[in-house]
C-alpha positions as CSV (number, residue, x, y, z in Angstrom):
1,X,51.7,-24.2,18.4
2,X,51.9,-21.1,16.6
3,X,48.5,-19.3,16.4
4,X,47.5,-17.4,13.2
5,X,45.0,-14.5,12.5
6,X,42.4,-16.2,10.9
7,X,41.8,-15.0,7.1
8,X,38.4,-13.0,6.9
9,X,38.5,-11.9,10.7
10,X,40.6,-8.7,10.3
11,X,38.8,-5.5,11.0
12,X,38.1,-3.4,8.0
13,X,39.6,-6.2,6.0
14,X,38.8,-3.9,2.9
15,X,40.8,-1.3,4.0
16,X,43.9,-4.0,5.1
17,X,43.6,-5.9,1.5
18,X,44.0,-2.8,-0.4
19,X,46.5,-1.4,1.7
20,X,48.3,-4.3,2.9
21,X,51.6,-4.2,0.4
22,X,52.1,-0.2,1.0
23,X,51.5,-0.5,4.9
24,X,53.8,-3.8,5.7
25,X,57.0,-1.3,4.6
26,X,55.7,2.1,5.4
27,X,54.0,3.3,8.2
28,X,52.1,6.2,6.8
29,X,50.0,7.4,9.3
30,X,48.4,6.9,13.0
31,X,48.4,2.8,14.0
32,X,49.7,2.3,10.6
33,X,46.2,2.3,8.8
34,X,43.1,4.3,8.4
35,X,41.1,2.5,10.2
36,X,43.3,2.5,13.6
37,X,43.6,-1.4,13.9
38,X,46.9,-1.3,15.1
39,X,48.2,-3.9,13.3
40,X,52.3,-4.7,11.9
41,X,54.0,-7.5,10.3
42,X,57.4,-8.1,11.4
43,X,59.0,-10.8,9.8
44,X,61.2,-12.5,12.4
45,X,59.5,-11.5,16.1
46,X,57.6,-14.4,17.6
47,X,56.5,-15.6,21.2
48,X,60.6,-17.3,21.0
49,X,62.4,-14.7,19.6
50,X,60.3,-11.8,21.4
51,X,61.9,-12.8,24.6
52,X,65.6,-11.8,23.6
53,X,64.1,-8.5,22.7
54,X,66.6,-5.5,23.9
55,X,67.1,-2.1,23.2
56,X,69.6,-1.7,20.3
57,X,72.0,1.1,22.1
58,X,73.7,1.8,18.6
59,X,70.6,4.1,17.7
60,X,70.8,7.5,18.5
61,X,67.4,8.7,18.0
62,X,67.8,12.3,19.8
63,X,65.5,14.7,19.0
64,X,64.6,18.5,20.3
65,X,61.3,18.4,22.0
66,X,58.7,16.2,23.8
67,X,57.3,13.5,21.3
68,X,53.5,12.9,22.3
69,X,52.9,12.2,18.0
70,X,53.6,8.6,17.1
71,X,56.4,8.6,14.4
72,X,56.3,7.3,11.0
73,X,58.4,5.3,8.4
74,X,59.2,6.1,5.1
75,X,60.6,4.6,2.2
76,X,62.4,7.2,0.2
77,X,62.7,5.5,-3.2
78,X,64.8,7.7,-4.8
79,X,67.7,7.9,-2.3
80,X,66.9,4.3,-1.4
81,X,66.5,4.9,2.7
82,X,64.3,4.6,5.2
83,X,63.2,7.2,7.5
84,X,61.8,7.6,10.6
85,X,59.5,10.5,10.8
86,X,59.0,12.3,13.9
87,X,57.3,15.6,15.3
88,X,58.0,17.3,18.4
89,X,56.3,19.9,20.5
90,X,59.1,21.7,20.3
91,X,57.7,22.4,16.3
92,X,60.9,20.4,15.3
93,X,60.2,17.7,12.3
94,X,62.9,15.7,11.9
95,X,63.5,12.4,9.6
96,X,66.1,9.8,11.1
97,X,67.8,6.9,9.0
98,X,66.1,4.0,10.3
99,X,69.3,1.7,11.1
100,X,71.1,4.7,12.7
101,X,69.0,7.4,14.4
102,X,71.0,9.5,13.1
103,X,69.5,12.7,11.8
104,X,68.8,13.1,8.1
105,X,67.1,16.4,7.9
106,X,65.5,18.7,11.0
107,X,62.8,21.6,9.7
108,X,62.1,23.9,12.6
109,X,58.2,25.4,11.9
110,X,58.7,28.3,14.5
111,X,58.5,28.7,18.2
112,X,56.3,26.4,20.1
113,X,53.0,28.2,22.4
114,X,54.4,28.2,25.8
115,X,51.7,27.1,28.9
116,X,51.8,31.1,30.1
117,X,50.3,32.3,26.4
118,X,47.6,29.4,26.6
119,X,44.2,30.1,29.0
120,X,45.1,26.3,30.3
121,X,46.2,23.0,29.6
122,X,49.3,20.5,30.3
123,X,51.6,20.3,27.5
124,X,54.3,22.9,27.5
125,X,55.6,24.1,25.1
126,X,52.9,23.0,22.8
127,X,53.4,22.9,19.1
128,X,52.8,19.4,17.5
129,X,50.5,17.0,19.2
130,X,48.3,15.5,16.8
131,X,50.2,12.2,15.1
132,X,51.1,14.0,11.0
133,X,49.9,11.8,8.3
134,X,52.4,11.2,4.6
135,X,51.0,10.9,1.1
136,X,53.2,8.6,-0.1
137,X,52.9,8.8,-3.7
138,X,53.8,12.6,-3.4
139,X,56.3,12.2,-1.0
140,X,54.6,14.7,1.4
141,X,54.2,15.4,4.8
142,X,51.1,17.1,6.6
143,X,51.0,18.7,10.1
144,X,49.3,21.2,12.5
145,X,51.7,23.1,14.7
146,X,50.6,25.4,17.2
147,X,53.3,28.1,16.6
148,X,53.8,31.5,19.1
149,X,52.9,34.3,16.7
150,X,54.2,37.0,19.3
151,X,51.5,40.1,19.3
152,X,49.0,37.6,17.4
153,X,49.0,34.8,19.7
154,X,49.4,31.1,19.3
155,X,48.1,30.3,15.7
156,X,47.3,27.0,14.7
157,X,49.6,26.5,11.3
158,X,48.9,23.4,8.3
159,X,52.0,22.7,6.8
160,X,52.8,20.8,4.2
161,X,56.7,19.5,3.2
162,X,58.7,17.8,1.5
163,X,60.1,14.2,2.8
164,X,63.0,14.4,0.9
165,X,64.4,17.5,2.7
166,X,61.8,19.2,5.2
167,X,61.0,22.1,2.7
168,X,57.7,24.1,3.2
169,X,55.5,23.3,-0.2
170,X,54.4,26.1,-2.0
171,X,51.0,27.5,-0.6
172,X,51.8,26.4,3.1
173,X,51.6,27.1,6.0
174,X,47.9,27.8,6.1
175,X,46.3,29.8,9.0
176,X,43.4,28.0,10.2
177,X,41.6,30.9,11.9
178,X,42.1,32.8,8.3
179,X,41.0,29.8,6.3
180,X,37.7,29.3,8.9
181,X,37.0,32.9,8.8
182,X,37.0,32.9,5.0
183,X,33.8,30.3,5.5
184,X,32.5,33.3,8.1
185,X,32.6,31.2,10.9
186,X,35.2,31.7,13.8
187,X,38.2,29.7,15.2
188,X,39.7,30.9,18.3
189,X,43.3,29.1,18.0
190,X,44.4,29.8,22.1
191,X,41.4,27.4,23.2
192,X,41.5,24.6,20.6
193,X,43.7,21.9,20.4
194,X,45.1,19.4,18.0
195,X,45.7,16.0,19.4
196,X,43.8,13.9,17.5
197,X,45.8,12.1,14.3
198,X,45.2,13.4,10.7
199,X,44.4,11.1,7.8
200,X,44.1,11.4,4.0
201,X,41.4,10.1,2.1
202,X,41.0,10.4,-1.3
203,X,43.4,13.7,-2.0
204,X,41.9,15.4,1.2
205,X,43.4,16.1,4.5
206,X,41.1,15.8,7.9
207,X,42.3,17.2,11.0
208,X,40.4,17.6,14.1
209,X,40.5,19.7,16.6
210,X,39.2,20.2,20.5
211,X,40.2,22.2,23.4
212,X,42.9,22.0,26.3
213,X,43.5,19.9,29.3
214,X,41.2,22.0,31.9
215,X,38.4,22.6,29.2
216,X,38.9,26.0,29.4
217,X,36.9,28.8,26.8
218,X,34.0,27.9,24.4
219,X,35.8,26.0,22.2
220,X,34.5,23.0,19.7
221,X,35.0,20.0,18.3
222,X,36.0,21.0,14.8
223,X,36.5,18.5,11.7
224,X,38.4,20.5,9.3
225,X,38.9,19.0,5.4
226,X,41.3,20.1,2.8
227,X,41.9,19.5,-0.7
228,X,45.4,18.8,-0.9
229,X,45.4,19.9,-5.1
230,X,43.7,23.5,-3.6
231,X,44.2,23.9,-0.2
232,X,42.2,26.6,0.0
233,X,39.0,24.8,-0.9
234,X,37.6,23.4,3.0
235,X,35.3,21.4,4.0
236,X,33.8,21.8,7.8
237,X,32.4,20.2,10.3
238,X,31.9,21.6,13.8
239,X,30.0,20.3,17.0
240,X,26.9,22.5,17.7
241,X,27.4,23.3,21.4
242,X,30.3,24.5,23.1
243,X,32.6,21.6,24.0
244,X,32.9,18.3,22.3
245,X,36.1,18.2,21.8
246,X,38.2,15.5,19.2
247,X,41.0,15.2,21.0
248,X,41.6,11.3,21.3
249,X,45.0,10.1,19.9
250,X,43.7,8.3,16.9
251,X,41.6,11.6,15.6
252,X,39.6,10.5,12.5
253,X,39.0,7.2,11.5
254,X,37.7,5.6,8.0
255,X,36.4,2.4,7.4
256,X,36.5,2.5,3.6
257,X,32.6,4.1,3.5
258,X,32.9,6.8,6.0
259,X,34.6,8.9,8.4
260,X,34.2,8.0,12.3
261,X,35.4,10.9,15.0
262,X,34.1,10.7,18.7
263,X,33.7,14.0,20.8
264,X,34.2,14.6,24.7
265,X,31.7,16.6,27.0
266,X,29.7,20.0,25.8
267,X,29.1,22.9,28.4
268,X,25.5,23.9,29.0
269,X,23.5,21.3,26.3
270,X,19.4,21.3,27.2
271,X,19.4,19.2,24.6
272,X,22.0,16.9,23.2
273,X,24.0,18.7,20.5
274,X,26.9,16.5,19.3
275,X,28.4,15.8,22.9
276,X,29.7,12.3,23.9
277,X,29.2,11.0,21.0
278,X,30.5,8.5,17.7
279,X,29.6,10.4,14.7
280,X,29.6,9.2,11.4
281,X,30.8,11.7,8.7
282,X,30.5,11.5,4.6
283,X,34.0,12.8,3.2
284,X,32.6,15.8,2.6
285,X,31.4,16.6,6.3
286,X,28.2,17.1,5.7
287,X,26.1,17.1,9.0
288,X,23.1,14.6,9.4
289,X,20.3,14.6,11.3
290,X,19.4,10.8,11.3
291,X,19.7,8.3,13.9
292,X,22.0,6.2,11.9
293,X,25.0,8.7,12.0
294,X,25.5,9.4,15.5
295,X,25.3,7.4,18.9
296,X,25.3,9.2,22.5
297,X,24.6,7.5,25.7
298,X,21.7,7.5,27.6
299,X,23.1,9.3,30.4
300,X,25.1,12.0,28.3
301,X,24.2,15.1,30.5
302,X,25.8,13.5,33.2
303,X,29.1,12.2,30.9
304,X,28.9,16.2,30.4
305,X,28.6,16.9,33.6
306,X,31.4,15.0,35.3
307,X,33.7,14.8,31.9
308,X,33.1,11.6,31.7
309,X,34.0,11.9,27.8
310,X,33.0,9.2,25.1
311,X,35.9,10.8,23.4
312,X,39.2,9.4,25.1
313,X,39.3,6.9,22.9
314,X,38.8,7.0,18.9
315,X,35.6,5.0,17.7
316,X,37.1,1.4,16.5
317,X,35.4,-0.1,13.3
318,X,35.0,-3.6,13.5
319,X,34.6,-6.8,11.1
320,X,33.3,-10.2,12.6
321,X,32.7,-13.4,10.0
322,X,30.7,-16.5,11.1
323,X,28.6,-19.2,10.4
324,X,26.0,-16.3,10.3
325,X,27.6,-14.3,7.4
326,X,29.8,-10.6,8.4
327,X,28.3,-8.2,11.1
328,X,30.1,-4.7,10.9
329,X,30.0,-2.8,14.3
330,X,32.3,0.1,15.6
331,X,33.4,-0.1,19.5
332,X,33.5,3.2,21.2
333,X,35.2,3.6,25.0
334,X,34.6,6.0,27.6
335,X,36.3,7.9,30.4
336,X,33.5,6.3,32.0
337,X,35.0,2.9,31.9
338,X,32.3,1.4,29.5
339,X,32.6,0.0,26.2
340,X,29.5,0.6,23.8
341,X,29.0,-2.0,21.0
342,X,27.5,-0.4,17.8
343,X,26.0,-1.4,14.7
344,X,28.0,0.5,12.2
345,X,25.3,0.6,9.7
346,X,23.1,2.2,12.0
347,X,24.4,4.2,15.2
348,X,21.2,4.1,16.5
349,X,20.9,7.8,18.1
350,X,20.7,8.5,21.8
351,X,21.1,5.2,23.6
352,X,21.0,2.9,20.5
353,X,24.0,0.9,21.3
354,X,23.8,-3.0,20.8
355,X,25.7,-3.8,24.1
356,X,27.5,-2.0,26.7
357,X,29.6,-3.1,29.2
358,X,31.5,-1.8,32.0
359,X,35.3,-2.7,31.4
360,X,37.5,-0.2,32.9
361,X,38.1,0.9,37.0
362,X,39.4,4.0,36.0
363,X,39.2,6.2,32.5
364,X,39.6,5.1,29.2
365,X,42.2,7.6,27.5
366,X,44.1,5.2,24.7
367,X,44.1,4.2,21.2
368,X,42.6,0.7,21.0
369,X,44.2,-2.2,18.8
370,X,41.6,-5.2,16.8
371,X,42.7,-8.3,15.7
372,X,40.9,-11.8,15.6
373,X,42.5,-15.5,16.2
374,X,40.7,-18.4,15.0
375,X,37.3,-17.4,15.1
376,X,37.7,-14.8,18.0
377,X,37.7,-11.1,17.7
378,X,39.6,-9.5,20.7
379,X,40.5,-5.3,21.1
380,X,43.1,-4.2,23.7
381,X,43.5,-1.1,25.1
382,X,45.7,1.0,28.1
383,X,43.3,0.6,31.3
384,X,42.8,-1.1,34.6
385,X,40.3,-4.2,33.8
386,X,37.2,-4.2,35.9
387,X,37.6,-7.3,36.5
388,X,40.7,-10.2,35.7
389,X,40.4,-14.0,36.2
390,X,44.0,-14.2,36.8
391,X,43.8,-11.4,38.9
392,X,47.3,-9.5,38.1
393,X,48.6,-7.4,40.7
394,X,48.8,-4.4,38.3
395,X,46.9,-5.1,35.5
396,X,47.1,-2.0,33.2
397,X,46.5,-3.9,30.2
398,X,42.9,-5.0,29.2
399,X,42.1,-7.2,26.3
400,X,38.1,-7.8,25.3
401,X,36.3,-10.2,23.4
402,X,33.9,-8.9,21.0
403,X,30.7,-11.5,19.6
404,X,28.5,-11.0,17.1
405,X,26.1,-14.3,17.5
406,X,24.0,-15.4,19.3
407,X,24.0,-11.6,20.4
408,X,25.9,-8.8,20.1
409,X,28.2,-9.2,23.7
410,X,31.4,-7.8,25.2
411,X,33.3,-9.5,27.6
412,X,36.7,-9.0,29.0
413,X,39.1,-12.3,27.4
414,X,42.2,-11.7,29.3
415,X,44.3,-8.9,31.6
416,X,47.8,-8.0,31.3
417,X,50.5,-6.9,34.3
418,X,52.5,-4.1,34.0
419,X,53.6,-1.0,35.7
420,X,52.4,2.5,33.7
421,X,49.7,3.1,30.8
422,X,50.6,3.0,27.5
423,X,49.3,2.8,23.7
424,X,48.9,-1.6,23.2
425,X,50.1,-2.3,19.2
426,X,49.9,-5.7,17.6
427,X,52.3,-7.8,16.0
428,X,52.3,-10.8,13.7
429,X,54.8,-12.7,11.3
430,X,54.5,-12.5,8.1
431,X,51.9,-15.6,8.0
432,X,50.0,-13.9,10.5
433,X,51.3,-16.3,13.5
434,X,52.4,-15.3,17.0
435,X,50.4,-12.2,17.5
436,X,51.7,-10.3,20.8
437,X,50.5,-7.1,21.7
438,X,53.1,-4.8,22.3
439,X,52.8,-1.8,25.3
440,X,54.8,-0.2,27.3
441,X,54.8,1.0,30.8
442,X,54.7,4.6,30.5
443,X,54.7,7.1,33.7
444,X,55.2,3.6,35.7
445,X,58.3,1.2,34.7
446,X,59.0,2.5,31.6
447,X,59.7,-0.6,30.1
448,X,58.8,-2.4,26.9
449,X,55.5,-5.2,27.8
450,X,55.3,-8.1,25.3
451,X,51.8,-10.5,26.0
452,X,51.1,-13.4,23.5
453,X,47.7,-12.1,22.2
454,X,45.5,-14.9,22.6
455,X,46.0,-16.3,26.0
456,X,48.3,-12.7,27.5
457,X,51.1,-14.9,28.7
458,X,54.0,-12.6,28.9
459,X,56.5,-13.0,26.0
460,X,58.8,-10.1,27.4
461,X,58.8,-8.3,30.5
462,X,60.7,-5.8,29.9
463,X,64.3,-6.8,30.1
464,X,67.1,-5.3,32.1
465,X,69.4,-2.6,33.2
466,X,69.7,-1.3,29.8
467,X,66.5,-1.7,28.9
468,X,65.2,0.6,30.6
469,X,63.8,4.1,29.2
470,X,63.0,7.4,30.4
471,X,60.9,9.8,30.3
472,X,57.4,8.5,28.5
473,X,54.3,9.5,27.9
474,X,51.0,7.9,28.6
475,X,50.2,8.8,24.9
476,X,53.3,7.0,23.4
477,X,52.6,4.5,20.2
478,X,54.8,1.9,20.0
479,X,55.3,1.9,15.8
480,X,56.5,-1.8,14.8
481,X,59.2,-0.8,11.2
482,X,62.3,-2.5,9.8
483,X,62.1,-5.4,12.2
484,X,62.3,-3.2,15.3
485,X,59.7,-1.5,17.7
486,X,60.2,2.3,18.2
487,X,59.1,3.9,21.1
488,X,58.7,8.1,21.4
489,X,59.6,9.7,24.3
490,X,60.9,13.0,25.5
491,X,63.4,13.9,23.4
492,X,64.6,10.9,22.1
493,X,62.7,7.5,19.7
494,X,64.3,4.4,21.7
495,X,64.6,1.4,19.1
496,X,64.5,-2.2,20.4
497,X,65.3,-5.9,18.4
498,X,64.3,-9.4,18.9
């Protein structure tokens, strides 16, 4: 029997109903909604067809540059086409027809930062890391690249262009460190990052920003917020120690109220200032003071002291609808292994989670994915389980269930085996039957993992000879478009059909 999402379970089902028609043909920015669920309708791809699923060695998909950015679809309107949108650290943007892989357009930004002009880290070259984010009724596309600047150094650059053909809009590039200094505060761009994905809400951009692998340099975690009609006009919002970084791959995150961002380890806090924490932001980035817009653990000087961030992973809002009426919680995960269970209404300051529960052997550094099956509300994420009652051999995959009643309660629902740690998606038919999360086996197999999503009975296990891909990253995002599954790698998007 076919299971279905049940109606009313989805997480930020506001967000899903309003967006639903745009976000079933486009995927417009990072796990194809604001609010990070993860979720994709492809008509066609069940538990029976997902086992004939293959790579589709037609598509060419070659691209100059490391992709650690998910890619995007689409839908040129005008030109009827779709494209697949993708961003290199190589500071190559490129859009591919969707059926071919074939390159429409390629817009070079400038030379990528390479790892000798940059204190530390381990991305090199590094220009485009953080996942770009479309306005779709404009048909516009928004990016930071880190670009080589020669005697100035590696600048972080906001650019705007065109999706029709790659052009810079009018205005753009903006220098961030010029745009921050004009608020008289100071950006250093060689220690700050941008991994984290950008979103648009409500005509302005958010990017955040953190440091470099190593944690080298008194960087911050920034929240930057442009008006896309006057992109000079910013809005800021920075952590008040050194440190705190935003660097998790699904950045910022909105839940149709607010804006949710979660920050690694600060250097040298006496006293706990924004550090290992979910913060809750208004769209203007405001800072608060109260208890109900920011959670940190207990223990958060010694997250700090053994970067042990909160931040690997972006908060997670989610929706749960019983007997008992709706309870509206986010779910943060730590490089500590734990998952924290918050009310979202009220963060509840230091140590003011609901429940917490170790769930990982090893760090949490993933995108999670939500999605609830009659009555049940599960999240999956990249990590080894801390524990499995099927005890796979290499379980990389764990998959929680989340309660609301009688209490507030975490538990782990079911493990998946693969080889590697990737970026888990979810996908449904169009009636919302035969969920499978989707993952693949990056830095280990490198192979495509398909689990049924209620019971994690493999659907596909990754296929054969030519099947197999190269080169992954543990950051890849499976995007589900056009009734295939891409997958970014170096150099190249791999495209695979039921």
């Amino acid at each position: 029997m076919r299971r279905p999402i049940a109606a009313g379970l989805m997480v930020a089902s506001m967000i899903a109903l309003i967006a639903s028609a745009a976000w079933a043909q486009t995927v417009l920015g990072y796990h194809n909604s604001p609010d990070r669920s993860g979720r994709y309708i492809v008509p066609g791809l069940n538990w029976g067809s997902a086992a004939g699923m293959h790579r589709d060695t037609s598509f060419d998909g070659a691209v100059e540059g490391n992709l650690y950015a998910q890619p995007l679809l689409w839908l040129d309107r005008a030109k009827k086409r779709k494209l697949i949108i993708a961003a290199t650290e190589s500071d190559n943007v490129y859009a591919l027809d969707a059926a071919t892989g074939h390159v429409i357009w390629r817009k070079a930004l400038g030379a990528p930062a390479p790892r000798s002009a940059l204190p530390c880290g381990n991305i090199s070259p590094l220009g485009i890391t953080g996942t770009p984010v479309i306005d779709d009724n404009q048909g516009k596309l928004y990016l930071d690249a880190m670009i080589d600047a020669g005697h100035a150094g590696p600048q972080h650059l906001i650019f705007g262009l065109s999706l029709t053909d790659g052009s810079i809009l009018p205005g753009y590039p903006i220098n961030v460190a010029l745009a921050i200094a004009a608020h008289g505060m100071r950006f250093e761009p060689r220690i700050q990052n941008q991994r984290g994905a950008l979103l648009i809400i409500k005509g302005t951009l958010y990017v955040p920003y953190g440091g470099h692998y190593g944690d080298c340099g008194p960087y911050h975690g920034w929240v930057l917020g442009f008006d896309l009609k006057n992109p000079q006009s910013l809005e800021i919002w920075r952590t008040r120690a050194h440190g705190g970084g935003i660097w998790a791959p699904g950045g910022v995150v909105y839940d149709g109220h607010s804006i949710f961002v979660a920050t690694g380890n600060t250097f040298g806090a006496q006293i706990w200032s924004d550090g290992e924490a979910v913060m809750r932001l208004g769209t203007d980035l405001a800072p608060s003071s109260s208890t109900r817009d920011y959670f940190a653990p207990t223990d958060w000087k010694y997250l700090d002291a053994t970067d042990h961030d909160l931040g690997g992973a972006n908060p997670l809002p989610i929706d749960i609808s019983d007997a008992h009426g709706t309870a509206h919680f986010i779910l943060a995960l730590g490089k500590d292994g734990k998952a924290y269970l918050l009310d979202r209404g009220n963060l509840g300051g230091i140590g003011g989670a609901l429940a917490v529960e170790q769930v990982s052997r090893d760090q949490i550094r993933t995108a999670p994915v939500a999605y609830s099956i009659e009555g049940s509300t599960f999240v999956a994420f990249g990590g080894r389980p801390a524990r499995c009652a099927r005890g796979p051999s290499r379980a990389n995959l764990t998959v929680l269930r989340i309660e609301a009643h009688p209490a507030p309660k975490i538990s782990i629902a079911w493990c998946g085996d693969i080889d590697g740690r990737g970026i888990p998606i979810l996908t449904t038919e169009r009636n919302n039957s035969d969920p499978i999360v989707w993952i693949a086996g990056a830095e280990g197999d490198n192979r495509l993992h398909g689990f049924r999503a209620d019971n994690g009975a493999p659907v596909f296990t990754g296929g054969g000879a030519g099947d197999l891909m190269q080169r992954l990253r543990h950051f890849a995002t499976i995007v589900a478009a056009d009734g295939r599954l891409f997958v970014p790698a170096d150099n190249r998007i791999y495209a695979f059909v039921p």
